[in-house]
C-alpha positions as CSV (number, residue, x, y, z in Angstrom):
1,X,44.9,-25.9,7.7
2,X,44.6,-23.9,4.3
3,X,46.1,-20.7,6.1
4,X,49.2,-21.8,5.3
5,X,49.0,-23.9,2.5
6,X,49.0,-22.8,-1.0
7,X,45.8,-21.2,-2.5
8,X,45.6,-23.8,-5.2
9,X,44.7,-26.2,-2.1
10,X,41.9,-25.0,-0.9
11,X,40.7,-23.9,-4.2
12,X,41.2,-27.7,-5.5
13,X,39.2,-28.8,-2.3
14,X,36.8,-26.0,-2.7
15,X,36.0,-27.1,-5.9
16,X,36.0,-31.0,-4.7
17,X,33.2,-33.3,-4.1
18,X,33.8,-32.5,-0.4
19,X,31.5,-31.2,2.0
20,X,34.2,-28.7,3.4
21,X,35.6,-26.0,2.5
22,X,32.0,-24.4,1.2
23,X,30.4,-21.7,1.4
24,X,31.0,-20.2,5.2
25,X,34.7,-21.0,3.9
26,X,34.6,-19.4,1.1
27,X,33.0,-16.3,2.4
28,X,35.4,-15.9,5.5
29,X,38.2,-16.4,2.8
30,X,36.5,-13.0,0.6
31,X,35.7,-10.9,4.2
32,X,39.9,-11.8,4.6
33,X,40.7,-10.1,1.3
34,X,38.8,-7.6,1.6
35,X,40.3,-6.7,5.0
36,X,43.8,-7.0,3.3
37,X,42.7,-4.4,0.2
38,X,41.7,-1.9,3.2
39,X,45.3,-2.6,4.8
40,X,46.8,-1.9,1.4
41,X,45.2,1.4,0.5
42,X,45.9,2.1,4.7
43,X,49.5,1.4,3.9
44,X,49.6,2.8,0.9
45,X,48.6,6.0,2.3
46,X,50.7,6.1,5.3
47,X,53.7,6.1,2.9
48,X,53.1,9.4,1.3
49,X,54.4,12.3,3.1
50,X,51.0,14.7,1.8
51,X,48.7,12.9,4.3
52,X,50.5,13.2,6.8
53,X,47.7,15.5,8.7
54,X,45.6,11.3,8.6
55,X,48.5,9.2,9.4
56,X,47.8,8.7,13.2
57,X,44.0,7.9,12.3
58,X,45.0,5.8,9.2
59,X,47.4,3.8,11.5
60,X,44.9,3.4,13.7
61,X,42.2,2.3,11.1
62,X,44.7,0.0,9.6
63,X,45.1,-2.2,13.1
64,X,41.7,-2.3,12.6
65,X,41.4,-3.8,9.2
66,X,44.9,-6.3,10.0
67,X,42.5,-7.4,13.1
68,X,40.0,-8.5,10.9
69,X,41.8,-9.8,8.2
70,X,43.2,-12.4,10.8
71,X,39.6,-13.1,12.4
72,X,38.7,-13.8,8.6
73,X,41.1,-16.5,8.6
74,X,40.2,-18.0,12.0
75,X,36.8,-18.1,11.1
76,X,37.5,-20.0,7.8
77,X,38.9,-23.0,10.0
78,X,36.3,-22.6,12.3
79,X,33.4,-22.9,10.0
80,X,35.1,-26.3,8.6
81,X,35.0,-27.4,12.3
82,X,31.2,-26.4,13.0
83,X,29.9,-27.8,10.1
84,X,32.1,-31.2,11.0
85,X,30.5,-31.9,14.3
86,X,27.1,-30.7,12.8
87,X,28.0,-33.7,10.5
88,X,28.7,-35.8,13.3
89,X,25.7,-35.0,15.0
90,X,23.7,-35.6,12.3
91,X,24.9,-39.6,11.7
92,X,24.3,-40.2,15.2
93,X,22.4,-43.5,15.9
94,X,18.4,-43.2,16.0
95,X,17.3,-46.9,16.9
96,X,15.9,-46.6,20.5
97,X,14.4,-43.2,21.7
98,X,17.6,-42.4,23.8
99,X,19.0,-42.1,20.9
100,X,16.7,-40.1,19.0
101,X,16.6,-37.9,21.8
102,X,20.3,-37.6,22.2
103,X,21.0,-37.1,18.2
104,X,18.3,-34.2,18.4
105,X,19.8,-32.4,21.2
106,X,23.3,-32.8,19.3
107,X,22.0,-31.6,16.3
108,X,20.0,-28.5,17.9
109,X,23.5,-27.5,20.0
110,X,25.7,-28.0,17.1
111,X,23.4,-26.3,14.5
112,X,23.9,-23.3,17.2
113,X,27.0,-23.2,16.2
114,X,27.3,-23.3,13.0
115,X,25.0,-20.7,12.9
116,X,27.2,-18.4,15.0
117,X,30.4,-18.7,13.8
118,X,29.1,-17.2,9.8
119,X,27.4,-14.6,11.6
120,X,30.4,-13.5,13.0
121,X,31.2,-13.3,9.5
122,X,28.6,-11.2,9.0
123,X,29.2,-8.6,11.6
124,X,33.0,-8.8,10.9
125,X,31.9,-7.7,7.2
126,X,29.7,-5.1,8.4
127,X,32.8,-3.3,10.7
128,X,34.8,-4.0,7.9
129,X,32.7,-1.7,5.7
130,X,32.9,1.0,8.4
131,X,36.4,0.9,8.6
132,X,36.5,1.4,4.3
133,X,34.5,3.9,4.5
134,X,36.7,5.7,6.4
135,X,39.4,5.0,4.3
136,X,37.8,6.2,1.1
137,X,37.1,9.6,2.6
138,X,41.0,10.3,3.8
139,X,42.9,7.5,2.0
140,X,45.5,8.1,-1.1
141,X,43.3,8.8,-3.9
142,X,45.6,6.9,-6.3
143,X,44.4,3.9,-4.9
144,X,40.8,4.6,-3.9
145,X,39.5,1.6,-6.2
146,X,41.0,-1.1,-4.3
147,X,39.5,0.5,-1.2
148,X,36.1,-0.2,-3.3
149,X,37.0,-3.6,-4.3
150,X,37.7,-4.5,-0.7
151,X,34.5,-3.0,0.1
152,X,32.8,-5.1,-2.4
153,X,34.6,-8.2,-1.0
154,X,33.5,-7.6,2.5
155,X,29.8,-7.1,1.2
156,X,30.0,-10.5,-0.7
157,X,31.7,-12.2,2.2
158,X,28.4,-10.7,4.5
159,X,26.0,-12.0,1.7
160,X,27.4,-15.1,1.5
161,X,27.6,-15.7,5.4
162,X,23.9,-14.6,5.5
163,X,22.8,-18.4,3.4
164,X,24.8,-20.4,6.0
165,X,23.1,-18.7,8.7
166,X,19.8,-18.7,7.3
167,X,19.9,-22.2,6.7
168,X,20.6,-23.2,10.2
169,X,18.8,-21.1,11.7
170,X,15.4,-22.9,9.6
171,X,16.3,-26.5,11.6
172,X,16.7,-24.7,14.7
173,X,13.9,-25.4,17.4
174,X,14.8,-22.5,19.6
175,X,12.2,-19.8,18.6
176,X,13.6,-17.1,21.1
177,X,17.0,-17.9,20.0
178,X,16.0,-17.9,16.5
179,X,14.2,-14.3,16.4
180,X,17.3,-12.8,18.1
181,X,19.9,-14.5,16.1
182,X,17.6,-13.2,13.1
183,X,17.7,-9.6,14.2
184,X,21.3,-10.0,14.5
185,X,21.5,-11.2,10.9
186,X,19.1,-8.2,9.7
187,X,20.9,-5.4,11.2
188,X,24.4,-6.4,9.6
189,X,23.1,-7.0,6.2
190,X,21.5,-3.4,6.6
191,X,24.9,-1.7,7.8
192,X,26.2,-3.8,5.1
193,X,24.1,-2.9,2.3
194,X,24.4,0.6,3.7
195,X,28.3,0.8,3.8
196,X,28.8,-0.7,0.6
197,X,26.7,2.5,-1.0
198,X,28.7,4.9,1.0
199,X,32.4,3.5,-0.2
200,X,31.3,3.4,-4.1
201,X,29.6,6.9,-3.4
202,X,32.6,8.5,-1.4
203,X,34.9,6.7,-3.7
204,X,32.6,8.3,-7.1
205,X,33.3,11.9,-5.6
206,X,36.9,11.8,-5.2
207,X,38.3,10.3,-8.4
């Protein structure tokens, strides 16, 4: 779904009174084109004969980024799918206790989920940003300011994931699970935050 339908579909649906695609879409969508501006610049530098001394790195860096790029895309789908069952659990019946009991223990193992899946995002976007770094210090300066656009992307796509998990990680009842699914979110908006700076800064020197 979407992957391999025109963009003006899921824009159309994106801009729809639908619940899905939103904003874990949306950001797994930006960390994808961000991915593909680092393959491009990669490419782009592999092509010219004067780097050849950073080819066998840049090849190298550029499986990276292509691995990512498709991880993006997986992870669009997948966020469509966690926040479907969340959904789901959510309109479960709540007449007898049984049933409160069971829609609460859906809701807590589904909001699990859906949680996880845009902090994968996150840390996607984070290793993305390593990954441009790299680029911008050995990449074909011609073309360093796509390598800073898809820095940028990756860094919104990270923000953006950041909200979805934040706001199910407040309905989660798991405290333990909660502080170390926190810590995970802090660390990659640091390396994020971090990475993003050293691109535009690497990127400033060269041109």
């Amino acid at each position: 779904m979407y992957v391999d339908e025109p963009l003006q579909a899921f824009l159309d649906d994106l801009a729809s009174e639908k619940s899905t695609p939103g904003g874990g879409s949306a950001s797994a969508v930006t960390g994808a084109m961000g991915a593909a501006l680092a393959s491009m610049v990669a490419r782009l530098t592999l092509h010219r004969q004067d780097y050849a001394p950073v080819h066998e790195e840049m090849e190298r860096l550029l499986q990276q980024t292509e691995r990512l790029r498709h991880r993006f895309e997986e992870l669009m789908q997948e966020d469509i799918a966690a926040y479907g069952q969340l959904s789901k659990a959510y309109k479960m019946p709540r007449v007898t206790d049984q049933e409160k009991e069971d829609r609460s223990r859906a809701i807590q193992a589904q909001l699990v989920e859906a949680a996880l899946v845009p902090l994968e995002m996150m840390e996607n976007a984070a290793e993305l940003l390593l990954y441009c770094e790299r680029i911008a210090e050995i990449g074909n300066k011609s073309v360093l300011s796509d390598v800073v656009v898809g820095a940028m992307l990756a860094a919104s796509a990270g923000a953006g994931a950041s909200w979805m998990v934040r706001i199910n990680l407040q309905a989660m009842k798991d405290t333990e699970l909660v502080r170390v699914l926190s810590d995970r979110l802090s660390r990659a908006l640091d390396t994020i935050t971090a990475g993003n700076q050293r691109v535009t800064t690497i990127v400033g020197e060269r041109v």
